[in-house]
C-alpha positions in Angstrom: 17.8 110.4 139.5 17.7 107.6 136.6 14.2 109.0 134.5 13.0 106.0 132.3 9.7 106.3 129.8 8.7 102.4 128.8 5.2 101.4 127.3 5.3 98.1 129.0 1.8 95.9 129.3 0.9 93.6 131.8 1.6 90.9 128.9 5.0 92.1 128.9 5.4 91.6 132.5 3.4 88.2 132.6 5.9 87.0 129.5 9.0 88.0 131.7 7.9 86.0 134.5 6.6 83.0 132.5 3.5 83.3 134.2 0.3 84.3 132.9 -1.4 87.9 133.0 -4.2 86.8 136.0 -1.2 86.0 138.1 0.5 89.2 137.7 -3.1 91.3 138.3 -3.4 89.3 141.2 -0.2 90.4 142.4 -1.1 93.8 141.9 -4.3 93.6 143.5 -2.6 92.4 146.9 -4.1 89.0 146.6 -2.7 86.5 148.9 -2.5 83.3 147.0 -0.1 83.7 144.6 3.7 81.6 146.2 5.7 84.2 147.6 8.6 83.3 145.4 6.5 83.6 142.6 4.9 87.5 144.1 8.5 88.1 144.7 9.8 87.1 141.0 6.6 89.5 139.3 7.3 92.6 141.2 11.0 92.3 140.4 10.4 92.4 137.2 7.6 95.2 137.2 10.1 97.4 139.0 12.8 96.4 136.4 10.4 97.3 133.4 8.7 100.6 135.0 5.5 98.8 135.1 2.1 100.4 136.2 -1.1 99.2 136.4 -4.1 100.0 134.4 -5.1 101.9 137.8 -2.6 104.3 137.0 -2.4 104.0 133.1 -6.3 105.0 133.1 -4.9 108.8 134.8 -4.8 111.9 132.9 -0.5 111.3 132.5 -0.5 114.9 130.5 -2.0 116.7 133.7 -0.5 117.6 136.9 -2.9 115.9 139.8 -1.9 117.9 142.7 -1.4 114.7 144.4 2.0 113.3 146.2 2.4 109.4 147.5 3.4 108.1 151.1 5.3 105.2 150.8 6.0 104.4 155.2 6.7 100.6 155.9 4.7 100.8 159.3 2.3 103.6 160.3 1.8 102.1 163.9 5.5 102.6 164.6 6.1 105.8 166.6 8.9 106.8 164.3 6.9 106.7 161.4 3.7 108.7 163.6 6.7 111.6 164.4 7.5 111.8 160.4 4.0 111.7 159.4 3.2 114.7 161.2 5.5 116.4 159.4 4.2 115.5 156.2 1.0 116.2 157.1 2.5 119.8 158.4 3.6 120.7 154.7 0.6 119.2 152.6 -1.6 121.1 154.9 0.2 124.1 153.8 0.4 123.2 150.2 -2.2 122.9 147.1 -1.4 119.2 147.4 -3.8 115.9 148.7 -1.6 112.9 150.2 -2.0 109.0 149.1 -0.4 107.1 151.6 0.7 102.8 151.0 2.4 101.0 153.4 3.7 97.3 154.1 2.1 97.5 157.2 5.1 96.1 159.0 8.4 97.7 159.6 10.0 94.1 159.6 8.5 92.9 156.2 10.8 90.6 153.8 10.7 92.2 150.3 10.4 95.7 151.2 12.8 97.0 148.5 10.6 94.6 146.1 7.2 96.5 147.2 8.6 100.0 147.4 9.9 99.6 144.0 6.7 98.3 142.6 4.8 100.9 144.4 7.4 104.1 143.4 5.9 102.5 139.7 2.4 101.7 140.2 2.3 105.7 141.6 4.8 108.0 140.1 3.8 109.6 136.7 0.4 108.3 136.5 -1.5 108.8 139.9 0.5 110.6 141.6 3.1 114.1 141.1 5.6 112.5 142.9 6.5 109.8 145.9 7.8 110.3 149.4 9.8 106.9 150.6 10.5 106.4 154.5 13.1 104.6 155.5 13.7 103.4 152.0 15.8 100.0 151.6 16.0 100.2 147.6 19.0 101.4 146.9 17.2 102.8 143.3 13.9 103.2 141.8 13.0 102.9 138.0 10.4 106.5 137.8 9.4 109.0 135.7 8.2 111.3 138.4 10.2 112.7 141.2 11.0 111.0 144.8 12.4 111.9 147.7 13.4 109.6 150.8 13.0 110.4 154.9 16.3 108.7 156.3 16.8 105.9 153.8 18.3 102.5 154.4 20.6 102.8 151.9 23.9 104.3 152.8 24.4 106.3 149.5 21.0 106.2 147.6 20.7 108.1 143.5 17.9 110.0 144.4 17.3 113.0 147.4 16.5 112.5 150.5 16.5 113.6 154.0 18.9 112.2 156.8 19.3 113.2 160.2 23.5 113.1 161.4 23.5 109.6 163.0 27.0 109.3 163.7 27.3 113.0 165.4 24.4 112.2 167.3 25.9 108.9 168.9 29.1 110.4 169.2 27.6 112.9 171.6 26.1 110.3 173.4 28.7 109.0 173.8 30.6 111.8 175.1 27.9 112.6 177.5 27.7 109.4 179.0 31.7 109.0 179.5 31.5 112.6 181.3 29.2 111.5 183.4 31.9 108.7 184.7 30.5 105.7 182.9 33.2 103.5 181.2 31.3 100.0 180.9 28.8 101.3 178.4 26.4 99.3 176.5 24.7 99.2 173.1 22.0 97.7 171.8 22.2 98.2 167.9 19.6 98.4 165.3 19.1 96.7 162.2 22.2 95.7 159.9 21.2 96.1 156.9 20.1 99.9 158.1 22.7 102.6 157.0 22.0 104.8 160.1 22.2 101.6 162.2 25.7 101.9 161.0 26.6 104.7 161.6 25.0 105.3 165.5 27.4 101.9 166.2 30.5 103.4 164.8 29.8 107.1 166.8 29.8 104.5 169.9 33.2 102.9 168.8 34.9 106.1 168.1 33.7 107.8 170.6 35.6 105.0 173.6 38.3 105.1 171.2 38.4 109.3 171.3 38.7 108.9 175.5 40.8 105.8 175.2 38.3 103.4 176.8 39.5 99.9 175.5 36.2 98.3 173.3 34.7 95.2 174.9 32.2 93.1 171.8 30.7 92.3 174.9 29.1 94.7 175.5 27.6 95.5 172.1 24.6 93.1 171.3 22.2 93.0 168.0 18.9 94.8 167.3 16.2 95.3 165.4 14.9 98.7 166.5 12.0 97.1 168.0 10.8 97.5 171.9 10.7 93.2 172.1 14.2 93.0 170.8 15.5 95.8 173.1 14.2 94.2 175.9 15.9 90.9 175.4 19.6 91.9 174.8 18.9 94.5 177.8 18.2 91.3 179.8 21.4 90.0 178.4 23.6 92.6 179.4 22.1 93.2 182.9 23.0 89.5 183.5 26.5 89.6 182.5 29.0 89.1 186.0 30.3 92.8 185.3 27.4 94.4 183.6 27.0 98.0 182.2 26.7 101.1 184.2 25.1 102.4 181.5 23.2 101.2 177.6 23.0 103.2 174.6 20.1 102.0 172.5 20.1 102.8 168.9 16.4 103.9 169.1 14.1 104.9 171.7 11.7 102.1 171.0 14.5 99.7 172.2 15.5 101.9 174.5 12.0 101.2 176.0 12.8 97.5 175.8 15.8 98.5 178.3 13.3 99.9 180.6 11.2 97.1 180.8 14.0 94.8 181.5 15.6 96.9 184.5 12.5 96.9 186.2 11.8 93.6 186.0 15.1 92.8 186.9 14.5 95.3 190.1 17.1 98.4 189.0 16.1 101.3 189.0 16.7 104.1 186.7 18.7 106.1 186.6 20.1 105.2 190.2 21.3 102.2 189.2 21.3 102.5 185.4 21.7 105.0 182.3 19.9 104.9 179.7 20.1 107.0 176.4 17.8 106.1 173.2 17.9 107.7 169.4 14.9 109.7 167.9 13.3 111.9 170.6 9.6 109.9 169.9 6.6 111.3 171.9 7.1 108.4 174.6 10.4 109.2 175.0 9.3 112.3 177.4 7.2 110.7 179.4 9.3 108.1 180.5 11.7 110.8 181.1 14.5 109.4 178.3 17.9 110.9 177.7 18.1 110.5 173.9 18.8 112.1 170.5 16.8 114.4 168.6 16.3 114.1 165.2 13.3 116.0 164.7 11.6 113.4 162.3 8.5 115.5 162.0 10.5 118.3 160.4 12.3 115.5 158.2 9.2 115.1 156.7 8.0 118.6 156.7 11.9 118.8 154.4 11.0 116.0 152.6 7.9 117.5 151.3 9.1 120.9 150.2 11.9 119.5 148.5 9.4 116.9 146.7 7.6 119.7 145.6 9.9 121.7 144.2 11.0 118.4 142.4 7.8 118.8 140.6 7.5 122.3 140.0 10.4 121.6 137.8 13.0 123.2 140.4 16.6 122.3 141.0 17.3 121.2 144.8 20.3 123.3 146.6 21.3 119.6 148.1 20.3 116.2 147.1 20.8 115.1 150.3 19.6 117.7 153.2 21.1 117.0 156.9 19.0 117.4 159.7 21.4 118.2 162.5 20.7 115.8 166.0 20.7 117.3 169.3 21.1 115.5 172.4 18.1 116.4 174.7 18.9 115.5 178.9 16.2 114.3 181.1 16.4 112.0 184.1 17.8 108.8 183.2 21.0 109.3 183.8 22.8 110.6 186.3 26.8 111.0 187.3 28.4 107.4 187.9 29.4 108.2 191.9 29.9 104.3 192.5 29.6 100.7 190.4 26.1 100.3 189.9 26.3 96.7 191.1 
């Protein structure tokens, strides 16, 4: 983890960023009319310097505060609910309180930008140490321990917590292609995600493995959202030789899929399989195949391993794999004849 110590001022930043210091204290103080290029350019520059805010300079720095930070960039998504419960498992079992911050939307512009200004507004000063979900910045300026649930970044300098994304779609995969499915689909999730990355290439290997030619077709974008789902599920129901089956990357677009068959008149699983990626609460109730990657006891991990961060203890493994498993409920069934 890259440790830096700065005395830098709120002059300091405002110079930088040749603006003046009631610009930049707006900025921190969330105001909303500052020019986003302008917001963007100060909190670049806070997280370059290590900058916090008189908020946290005013803390006790020489006193431990028994107090750990949430960064999550959406608590209304379900797959930040199932990681939150873990956390909130481990802090009710430890001598620690919990400060959560979010962006408020898992789709925000900037997020390495704000989770980089809030990792320095928090560590060292307010809080012991931060917890990052889904992190996107591939490094973090602190003088205070972090440790990230299933980070964006596909190799990031400080711990974290991932769950095995390629085994995971790989048995998927496998499972679906034993069950007599060859035209398979997949609805990705975000590009810039590492895990993303990796669920798409478990698919590819996985036809590869059984020798199942790959058809681009059949693979469409995502976002990891239930909207975005449900379009490219709409687009690949309406192709002249559509899928037997779709592999979502998550289960929230898997839930787009569901919504699309239905209004499309299929039913499911008779005339469609569908696997998703995370195991989220909705996912039982609707009865979906999909992966388990136990993201409340991600967080539950993350937590322990933050605190023994800032008890001063070395971690076993800086980056701890949560292994996937592949849970089986009702829809999908054997391919006995084309769907169509």
């Amino acid at each position: 983890m890259n440790h830096k110590k700065r005395a830098v001022t709120i002059q300091d930043v405002a110079k930088a960023a040749g603006v003046s210091v009631s610009t930049v204290s707006r900025v921190l103080n969330g105001k909303i009319d500052v020019a986003s290029d302008t917001q963007d350019r100060i909190l670049a520059i806070i997280g370059d310097l290590g900058y916090t805010s008189n908020l946290a300079a005013r803390s006790m720095r020489s006193y431990k505060k028994n107090l750990i930070g949430l960064v999550v960039p959406d608590i209304g998504f379900p797959y930040s609910i199932e990681i939150m419960k873990g956390v909130n498992r481990a802090i009710a079992e430890s001598n620690f309180d919990l400060l959560l911050y979010t962006t408020g939307d898992i789709q925000k512009n900037g997020t390495d930008l704000h989770e980089q200004h809030y990792v320095s507004l928090l560590n060292n000063s307010i809080t012991d140490g931060v917890i990052i979900v889904a992190s996107a910045a591939a490094e973090f300026i602190t003088n205070a321990p972090i440790v990230a649930v299933d980070p964006h970044v596909v190799n990031p300098n400080y711990p974290s917590v991932q769950g095995t994304n390629y085994h995971g779609s790989l048995e998927v995969m496998e499972y679906l292609i034993g069950q007599g499915h060859r035209r398979i689909g997949f609805i990705s999730g975000r590009q810039d995600v590492g895990s993303a990355g990796r669920r798409l290439k478990g698919y590819q290997d996985a036809l590869a493995n059984a020798g199942i030619d790959l058809d681009e077709g059949l693979i469409t974008p995502g976002d990891f959202t239930q909207k975005i789902g449900y379009k490219y599920a709409r687009q690949l129901l309406k192709l002249s030789n559509p899928p037997t089956a779709i592999f979502a990357a998550n289960d929230q677009s898997a839930i787009g899929v569901f919504e699309a068959a239905e209004e499309l008149g299929l039913r499911i699983p008779e005339d469609l399989s569908v696997v998703g990626f995370d195991n989220i609460s909705e996912a039982k109730y609707l009865g979906l195949t999909t992966v388990d990657q136990f993201l409340a006891d991600m967080g539950y991990v993350a937590v322990q391993m933050l605190i023994k961060l800032i008890g001063g203890e070395l971690l076993e493994l800086e980056t701890y794999k949560m292994q996937t498993k592949l849970v089986e409920r009702t829809s999908c069934q054997k391919l006995i004849q084309t769907a169509y």
